[in-house]
ZAMARGU-4260 file (C-alpha; in steps of 0.2 Angstrom, whole numbers, plus 5000, padded with zeros to 4 digits):
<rodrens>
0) 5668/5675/5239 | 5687/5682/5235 | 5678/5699/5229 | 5667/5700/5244 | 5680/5696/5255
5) 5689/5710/5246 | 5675/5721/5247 | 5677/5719/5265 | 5694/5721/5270 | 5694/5736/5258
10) 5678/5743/5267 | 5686/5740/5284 | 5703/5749/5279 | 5694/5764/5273 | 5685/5764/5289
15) 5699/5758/5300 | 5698/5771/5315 | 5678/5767/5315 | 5682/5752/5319 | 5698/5755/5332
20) 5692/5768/5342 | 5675/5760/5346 | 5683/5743/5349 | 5697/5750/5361 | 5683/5760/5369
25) 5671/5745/5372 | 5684/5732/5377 | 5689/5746/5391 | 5673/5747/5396 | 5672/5730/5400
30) 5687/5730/5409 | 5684/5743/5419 | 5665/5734/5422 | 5675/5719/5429 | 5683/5728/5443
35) 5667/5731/5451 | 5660/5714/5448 | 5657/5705/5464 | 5672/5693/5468 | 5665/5675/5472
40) 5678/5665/5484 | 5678/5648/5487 | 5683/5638/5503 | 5681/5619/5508 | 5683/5607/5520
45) 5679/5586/5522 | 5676/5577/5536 | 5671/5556/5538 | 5657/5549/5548 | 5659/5530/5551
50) 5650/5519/5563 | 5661/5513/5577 | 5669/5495/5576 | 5664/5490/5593 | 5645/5494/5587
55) 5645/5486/5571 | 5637/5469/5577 | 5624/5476/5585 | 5606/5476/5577 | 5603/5492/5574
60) 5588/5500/5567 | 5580/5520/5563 | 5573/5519/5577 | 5588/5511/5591 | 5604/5522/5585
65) 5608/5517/5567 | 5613/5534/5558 | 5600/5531/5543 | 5587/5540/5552 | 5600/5557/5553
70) 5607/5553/5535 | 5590/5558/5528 | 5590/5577/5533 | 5609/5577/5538 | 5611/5589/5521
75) 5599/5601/5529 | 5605/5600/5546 | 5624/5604/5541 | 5618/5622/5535 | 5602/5624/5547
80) 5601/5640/5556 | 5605/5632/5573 | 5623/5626/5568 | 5625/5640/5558 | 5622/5651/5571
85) 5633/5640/5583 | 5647/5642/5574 | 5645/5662/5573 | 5646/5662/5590 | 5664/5649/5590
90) 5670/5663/5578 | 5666/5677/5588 | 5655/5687/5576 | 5640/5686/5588 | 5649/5697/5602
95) 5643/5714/5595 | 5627/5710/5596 | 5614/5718/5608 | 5612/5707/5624 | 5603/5709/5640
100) 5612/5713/5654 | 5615/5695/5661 | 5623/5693/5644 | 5609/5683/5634 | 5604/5688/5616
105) 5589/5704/5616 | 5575/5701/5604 | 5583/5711/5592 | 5599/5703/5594 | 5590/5686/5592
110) 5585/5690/5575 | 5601/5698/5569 | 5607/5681/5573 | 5596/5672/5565 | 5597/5684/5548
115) 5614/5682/5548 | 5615/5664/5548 | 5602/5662/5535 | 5611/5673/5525 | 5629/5664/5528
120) 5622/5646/5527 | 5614/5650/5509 | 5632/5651/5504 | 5638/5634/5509 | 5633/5620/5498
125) 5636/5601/5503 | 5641/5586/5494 | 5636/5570/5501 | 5647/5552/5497 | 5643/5534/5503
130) 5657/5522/5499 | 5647/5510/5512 | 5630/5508/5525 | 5644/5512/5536 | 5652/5527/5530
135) 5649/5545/5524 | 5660/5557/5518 | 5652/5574/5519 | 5662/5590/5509 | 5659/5609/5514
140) 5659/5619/5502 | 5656/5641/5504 | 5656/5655/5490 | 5654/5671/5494 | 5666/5687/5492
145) 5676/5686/5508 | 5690/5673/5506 | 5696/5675/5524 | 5678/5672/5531 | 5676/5656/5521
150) 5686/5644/5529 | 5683/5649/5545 | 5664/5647/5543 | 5666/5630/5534 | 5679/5623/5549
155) 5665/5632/5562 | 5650/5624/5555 | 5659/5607/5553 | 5665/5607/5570 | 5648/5614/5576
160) 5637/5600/5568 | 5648/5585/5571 | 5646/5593/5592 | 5627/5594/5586 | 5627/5576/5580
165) 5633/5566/5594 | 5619/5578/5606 | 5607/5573/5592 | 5609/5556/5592 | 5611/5555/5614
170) 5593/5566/5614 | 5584/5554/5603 | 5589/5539/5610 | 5585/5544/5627 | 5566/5551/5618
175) 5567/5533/5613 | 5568/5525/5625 | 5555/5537/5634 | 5544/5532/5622 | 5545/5514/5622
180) 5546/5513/5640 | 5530/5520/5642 | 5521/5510/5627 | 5529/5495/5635 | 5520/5499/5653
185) 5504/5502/5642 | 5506/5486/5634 | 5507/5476/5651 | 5494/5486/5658 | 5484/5480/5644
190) 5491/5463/5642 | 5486/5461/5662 | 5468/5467/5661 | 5464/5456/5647 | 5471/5442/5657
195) 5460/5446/5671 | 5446/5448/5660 | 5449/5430/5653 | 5449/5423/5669 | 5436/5429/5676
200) 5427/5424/5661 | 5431/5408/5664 | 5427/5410/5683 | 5411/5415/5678 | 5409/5397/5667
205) 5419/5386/5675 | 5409/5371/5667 | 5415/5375/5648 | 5432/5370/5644 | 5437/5380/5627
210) 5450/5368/5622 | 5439/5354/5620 | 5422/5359/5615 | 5414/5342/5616 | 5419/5339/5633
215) 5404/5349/5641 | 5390/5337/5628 | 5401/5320/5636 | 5400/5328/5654 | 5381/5331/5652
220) 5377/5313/5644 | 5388/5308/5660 | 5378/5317/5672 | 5361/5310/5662 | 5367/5291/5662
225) 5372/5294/5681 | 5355/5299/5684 | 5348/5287/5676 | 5356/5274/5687 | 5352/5285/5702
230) 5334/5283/5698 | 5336/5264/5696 | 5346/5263/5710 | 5335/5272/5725 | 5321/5259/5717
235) 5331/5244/5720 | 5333/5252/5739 | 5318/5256/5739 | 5311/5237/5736 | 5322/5233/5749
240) 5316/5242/5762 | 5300/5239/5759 | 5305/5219/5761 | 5312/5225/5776 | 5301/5233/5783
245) 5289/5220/5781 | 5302/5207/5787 | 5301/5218/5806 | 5284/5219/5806 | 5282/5200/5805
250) 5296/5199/5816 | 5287/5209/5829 | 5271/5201/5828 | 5280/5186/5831 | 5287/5193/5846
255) 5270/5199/5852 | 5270/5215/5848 | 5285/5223/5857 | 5302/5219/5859 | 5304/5213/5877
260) 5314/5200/5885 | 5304/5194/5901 | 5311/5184/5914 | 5300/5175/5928 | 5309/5176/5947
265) 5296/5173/5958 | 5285/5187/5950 | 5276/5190/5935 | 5292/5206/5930 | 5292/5213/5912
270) 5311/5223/5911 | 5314/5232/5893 | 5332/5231/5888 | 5338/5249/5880 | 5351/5252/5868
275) 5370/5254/5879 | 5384/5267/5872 | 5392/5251/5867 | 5380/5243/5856 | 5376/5260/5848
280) 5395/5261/5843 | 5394/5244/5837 | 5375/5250/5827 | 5385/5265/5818 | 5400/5255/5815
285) 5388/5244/5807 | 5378/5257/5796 | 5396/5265/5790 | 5403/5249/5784 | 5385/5248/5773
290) 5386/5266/5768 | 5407/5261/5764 | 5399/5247/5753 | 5384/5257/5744 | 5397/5271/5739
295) 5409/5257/5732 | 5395/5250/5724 | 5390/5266/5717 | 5405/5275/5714 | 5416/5260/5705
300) 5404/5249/5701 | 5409/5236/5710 | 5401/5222/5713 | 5397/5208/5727 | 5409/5197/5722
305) 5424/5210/5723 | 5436/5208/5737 | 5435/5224/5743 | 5415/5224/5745 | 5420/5204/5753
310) 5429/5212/5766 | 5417/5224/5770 | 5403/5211/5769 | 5413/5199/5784 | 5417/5216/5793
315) 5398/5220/5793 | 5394/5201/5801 | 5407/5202/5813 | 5401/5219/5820 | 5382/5212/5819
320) 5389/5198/5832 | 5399/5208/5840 | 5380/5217/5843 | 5370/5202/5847 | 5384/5197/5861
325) 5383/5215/5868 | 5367/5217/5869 | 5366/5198/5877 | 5377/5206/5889 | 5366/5223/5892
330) 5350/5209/5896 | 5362/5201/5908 | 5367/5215/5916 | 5348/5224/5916 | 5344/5208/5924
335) 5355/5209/5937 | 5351/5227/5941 | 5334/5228/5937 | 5326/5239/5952 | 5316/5227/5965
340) 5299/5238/5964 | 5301/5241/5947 | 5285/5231/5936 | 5279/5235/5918 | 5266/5222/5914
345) 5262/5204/5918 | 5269/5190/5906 | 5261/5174/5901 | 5266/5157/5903 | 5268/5156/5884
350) 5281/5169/5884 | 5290/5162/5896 | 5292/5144/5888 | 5296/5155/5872 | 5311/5165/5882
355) 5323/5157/5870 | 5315/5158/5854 | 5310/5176/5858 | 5327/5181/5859 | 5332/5173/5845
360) 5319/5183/5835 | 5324/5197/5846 | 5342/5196/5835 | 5332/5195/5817 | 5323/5209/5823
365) 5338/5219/5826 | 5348/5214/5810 | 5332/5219/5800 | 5331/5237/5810 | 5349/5239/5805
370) 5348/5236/5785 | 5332/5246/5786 | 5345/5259/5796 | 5356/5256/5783 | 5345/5256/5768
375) 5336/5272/5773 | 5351/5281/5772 | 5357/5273/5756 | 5341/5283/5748 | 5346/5300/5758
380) 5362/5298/5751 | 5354/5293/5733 | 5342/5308/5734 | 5354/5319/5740 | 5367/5314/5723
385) 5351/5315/5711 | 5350/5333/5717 | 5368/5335/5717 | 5367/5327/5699 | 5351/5337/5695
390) 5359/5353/5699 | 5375/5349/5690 | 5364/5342/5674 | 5353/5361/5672 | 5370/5372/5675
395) 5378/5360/5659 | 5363/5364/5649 | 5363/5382/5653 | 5382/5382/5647 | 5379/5372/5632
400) 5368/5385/5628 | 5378/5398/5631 | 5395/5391/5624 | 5394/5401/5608 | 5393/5419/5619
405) 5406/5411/5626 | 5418/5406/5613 | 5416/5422/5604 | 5421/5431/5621 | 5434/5419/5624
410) 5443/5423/5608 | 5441/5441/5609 | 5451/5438/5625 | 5465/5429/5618 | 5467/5440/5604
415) 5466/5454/5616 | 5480/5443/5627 | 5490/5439/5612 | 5491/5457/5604 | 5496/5465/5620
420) 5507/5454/5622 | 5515/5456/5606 | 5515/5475/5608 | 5525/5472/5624 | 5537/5459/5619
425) 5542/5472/5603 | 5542/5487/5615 | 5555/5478/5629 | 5564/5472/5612 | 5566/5488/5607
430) 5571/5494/5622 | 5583/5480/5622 | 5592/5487/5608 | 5592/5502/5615 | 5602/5502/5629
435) 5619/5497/5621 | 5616/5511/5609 | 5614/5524/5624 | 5630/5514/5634 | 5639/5516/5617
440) 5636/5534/5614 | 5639/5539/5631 | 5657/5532/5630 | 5659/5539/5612 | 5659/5521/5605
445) 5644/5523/5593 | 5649/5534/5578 | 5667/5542/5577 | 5668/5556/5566 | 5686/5561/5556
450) 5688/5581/5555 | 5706/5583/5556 | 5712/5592/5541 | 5705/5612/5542 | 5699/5621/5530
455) 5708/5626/5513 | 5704/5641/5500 | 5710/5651/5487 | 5716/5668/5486 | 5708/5670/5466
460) 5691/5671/5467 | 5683/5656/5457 | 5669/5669/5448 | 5672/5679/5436 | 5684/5672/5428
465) 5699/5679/5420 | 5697/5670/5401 | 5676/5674/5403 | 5680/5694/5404 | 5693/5694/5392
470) 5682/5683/5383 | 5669/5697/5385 | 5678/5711/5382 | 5685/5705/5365 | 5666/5705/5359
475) 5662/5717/5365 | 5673/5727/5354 | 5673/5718/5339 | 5655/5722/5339 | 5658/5740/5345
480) 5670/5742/5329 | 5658/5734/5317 | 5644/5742/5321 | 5652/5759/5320 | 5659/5754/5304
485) 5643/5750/5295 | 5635/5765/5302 | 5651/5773/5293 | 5650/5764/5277 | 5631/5768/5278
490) 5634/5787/5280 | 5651/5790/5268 | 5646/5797/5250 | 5663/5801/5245 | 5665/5794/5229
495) 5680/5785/5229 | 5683/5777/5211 | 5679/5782/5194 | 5667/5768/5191 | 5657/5772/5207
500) 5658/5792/5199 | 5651/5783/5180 | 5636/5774/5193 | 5634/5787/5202 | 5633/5800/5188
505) 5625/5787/5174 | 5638/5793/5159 | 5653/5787/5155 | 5673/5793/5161 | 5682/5800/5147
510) 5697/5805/5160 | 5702/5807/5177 | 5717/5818/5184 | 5724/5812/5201 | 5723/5822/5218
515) 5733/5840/5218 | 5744/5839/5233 | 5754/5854/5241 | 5768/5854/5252 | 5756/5860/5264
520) 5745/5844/5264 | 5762/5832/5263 | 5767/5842/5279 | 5748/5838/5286 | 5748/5819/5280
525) 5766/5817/5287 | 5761/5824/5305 | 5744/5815/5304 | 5751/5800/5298 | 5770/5800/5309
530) 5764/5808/5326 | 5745/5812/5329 | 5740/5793/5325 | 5752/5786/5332 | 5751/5793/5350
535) 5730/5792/5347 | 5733/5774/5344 | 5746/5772/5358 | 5734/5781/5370 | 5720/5772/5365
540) 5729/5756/5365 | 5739/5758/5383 | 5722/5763/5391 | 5714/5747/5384 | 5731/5738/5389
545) 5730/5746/5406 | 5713/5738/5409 | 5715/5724/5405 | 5731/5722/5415 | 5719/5729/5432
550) 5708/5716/5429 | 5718/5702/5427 | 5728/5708/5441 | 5714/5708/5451 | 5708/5692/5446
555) 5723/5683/5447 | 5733/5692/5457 | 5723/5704/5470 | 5736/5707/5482 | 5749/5716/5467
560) 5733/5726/5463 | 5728/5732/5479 | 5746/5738/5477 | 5742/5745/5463 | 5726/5755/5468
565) 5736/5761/5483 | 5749/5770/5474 | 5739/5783/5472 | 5734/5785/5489 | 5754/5782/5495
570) 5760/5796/5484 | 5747/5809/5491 | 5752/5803/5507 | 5770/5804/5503 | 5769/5823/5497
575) 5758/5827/5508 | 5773/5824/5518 | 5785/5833/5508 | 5775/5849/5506 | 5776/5848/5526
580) 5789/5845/5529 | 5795/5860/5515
</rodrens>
């Protein structure tokens, strides 16, 4: 290793302005290079978003204010082209633009716009924090080669999207509630219709009761049982009138046939007493109390012994001898104003010995008329509930038979009830939470945004950097200067020692004499050596040096080297000057 190493260094001394030269040359390349490399600037600024305190106990969803439905595209919508292009119009690099002549963007001047905030918003990045639900923390951040620009742009485009974001929020609250308002007038439409559908439904079947099931089989078995005692019923009435009927006809075959009462006053007179308003009061007073005690009897299921139907019973008898009196006193009365030519038959002697049994029978007669009276419409009555009961009996058994159409469209109405109704109860909720988010946002009480420290950048650019060209130009060189020197190596035959003469030759060295120099080559080697290297290497050298001072100059320092470059341009100015002024 010692003797490569050796080798080496030897190899490189030999070959020392091979590999100078070339690495002086490509290190100033590079330098030079770097001053033409675009400059990359960097510029920031922060701002906080946090939710307001007075808003914090409200329920808030996506959907009713809460900023998680913006925080999902609030990285886009910081460098979109819209707040992009607001902000270059707050900066004033919109004004030269072609506009119409009421001042509005042209076509043309549209899509200027909307190129040059593309291009502008690719050169801001965002970084994005959440310490809490509550709170973000957003950072601008722009690179590009105009230092100056940068935090202008940054402190435009925050202050253009945080304007942005309280409008954005206000606009999709009120769409919001649009929207809900709407579905909840929807949802009560629908939650009304199917109301009305159910209750026609159960207009339509007023005998099924959908709670209770059973209740339409216990209503018919009801209605059969009453019917039942309906039949047995008008047959026990039935009985009776018959018997009664037969009781007036012997009754009137006792009497002889017709009802009469004959009175004998000189003459042989027959005088038919007819019914007065009185006693026909009396009569219907008498067949309502009957009908009052059938209907008990029917209705409750009372029976004779009841104090009710009792009372009834001795109201009956009193009115039937409140009858017989009046009609004792319509006789009298007929009697007394019979008309004196008025005749209608001739009487027997029998009759008129029988005058007072006759009228006694007379009485049996009429009681028997009224029970018949009063039985007969007992079986109207009857007949008229056993149709009544016969109807009531076939519509049951029609809805029996169609309960199950009717259950499956009863419940298709209540679900269709129930989910309108839950659509509308969630719509008003929404709507609900909405409106304190639209109160709150109008007074600037929902989200408060923090954006009062401006912008801050450097004056260095952040790309290239100083170390990464100086980085570059030293390799550069150094392989400049060892490639030239292996292309020297490769190319040198000068043989420069005795042993590389015996290879080279293949016999051995009996003796070598050293190199004849004249005065003339000392006087050579002494300039060469004392004054043409040493300015060849100081030239060499300053240029590189100069280089690298422009580029770190204009790196770290740019204002010293736009100094610099203007020197030039000053001292023509400043002798152009002179030779004037000469």
């Amino acid at each position: 290793m010692r003797k490569n190493l050796n080798s080496l260094l030897r190899i490189l001394y030999l070959h020392r302005c091979a590999f100078f030269v070339p690495c002086c040359v490509a290190a100033t390349i590079v330098f030079v290079l770097s001053l033409s490399y675009p400059r990359t600037y960097m510029a920031s600024t922060s701002f906080e978003r946090r939710d307001d305190p007075v808003i914090l106990n409200l329920n808030l969803s996506e959907g009713t204010g809460s900023w998680s439905y913006f925080r999902s595209t609030m990285v886009e919508d910081v460098t979109s082209p819209e707040v992009v292009a607001e902000a270059i119009k707050d900066m004033g690099l919109a004004d030269n633009l072609e506009r119409k002549p009421e001042g509005t963007l042209t076509k043309r001047g549209k899509q200027r716009l909307d190129a040059m905030a593309r291009s502008l918003g690719s050169t801001i990045s965002v970084g994005w924090k959440m310490p809490s639900e509550y709170i973000d923390i957003m950072t601008l951040t722009y690179k590009g080669p105009d230092p100056e620009l940068g935090t202008k742009l940054v402190d435009a485009v925050k202050k253009a999207y945080i304007r942005r974001a309280m409008g954005w929020i206000q606009e999709f609250l009120e769409e919001q509630r649009t929207f809900f308002q709407g579905e909840a007038e929807t949802a009560h439409q629908e939650w009304n219709s199917a109301k009305e559908a159910l209750a026609k439904l159960q207009l339509d079947n007023p005998l099924i009761d959908a709670s209770n099931p059973s209740a339409i089989s216990t209503e018919l078995s009801d209605r059969e049982a009453q019917q039942r005692n309906l039949r047995l019923r008008r047959g026990e009435y039935e009985a009776e009138l018959v018997a009664q009927k037969q009781l007036l006809a012997a009754t009137v075959a006792e009497m002889g046939g017709e009802q009469r009462i004959i009175v004998n006053q000189g003459g042989d007179v027959t005088i038919e007493i007819p019914f007065s308003p009185e006693a026909l009061r009396l009569r219907d007073d008498i067949l309502e109390v009957e009908q009052k005690i059938t209907s008990l009897k029917a209705s409750r299921g009372m029976r004779e012994e009841h104090p009710e139907i009792q009372e009834l019973v001795t109201k009956r008898d009193w009115y039937l001898k409140l009858l017989e009196q009046q009609r004792e006193k319509d006789r009298r009365e007929a009697l007394a104003n019979r008309p004196a030519d008025y005749e209608s038959g001739v009487a027997t002697k029998e009759d008129v010995k029988n005058l007072g049994q006759q009228q006694q029978v007379a009485a049996a007669r009429l009681r028997s008329q009224v029970r018949i009276d009063a039985l007969e419409t007992k079986i109207k009555e009857v007949d008229l509930e056993m149709q009544d009961n016969e109807a009531a009996i076939a519509q049951l058994s029609r809805a029996k038979k169609s309960f199950h159409e009717f259950d499956r469209q009863y419940a298709a109405a209540k679900e269709q009830i129930d989910n309108a109704r839950s659509k509308y109860k969630a719509n008003e909720q929404t709507l609900r939470s909405l409106e304190p988010a639209l109160r709150a946002i109008r007074q600037g009480k929902l989200l408060k945004f923090f954006a009062e420290q401006p912008a801050h950048g450097s004056a260095t650019p952040v790309s290239p950097k100083t170390t990464t060209i100086f980085l570059l130009a030293l390799m550069a060189g150094v392989g400049a200067g060892t490639m030239f020197v292996i292309l020297a190596e490769l190319f040198d035959h000068v043989l420069r020692s005795t042993s590389h003469v015996s290879r080279a030759l293949g016999v051995p060295i009996l003796e070598t004499i050293d190199e004849i120099i004249t005065s003339a080559d000392r006087r050579r080697n002494l300039i060469r050596s004392f004054v043409i290297t040493p300015v060849a290497v100081v030239l060499i050298f300053g240029i590189t040096a100069g280089s690298a001072s422009l580029a770190y100059l204009a790196i770290e320092r740019p204002w010293a080297y736009e100094r610099i470059i203007d020197l030039p341009e000053k001292a023509a100015h400043i002798f152009a000057c002179f030779m004037v002024l000469q």
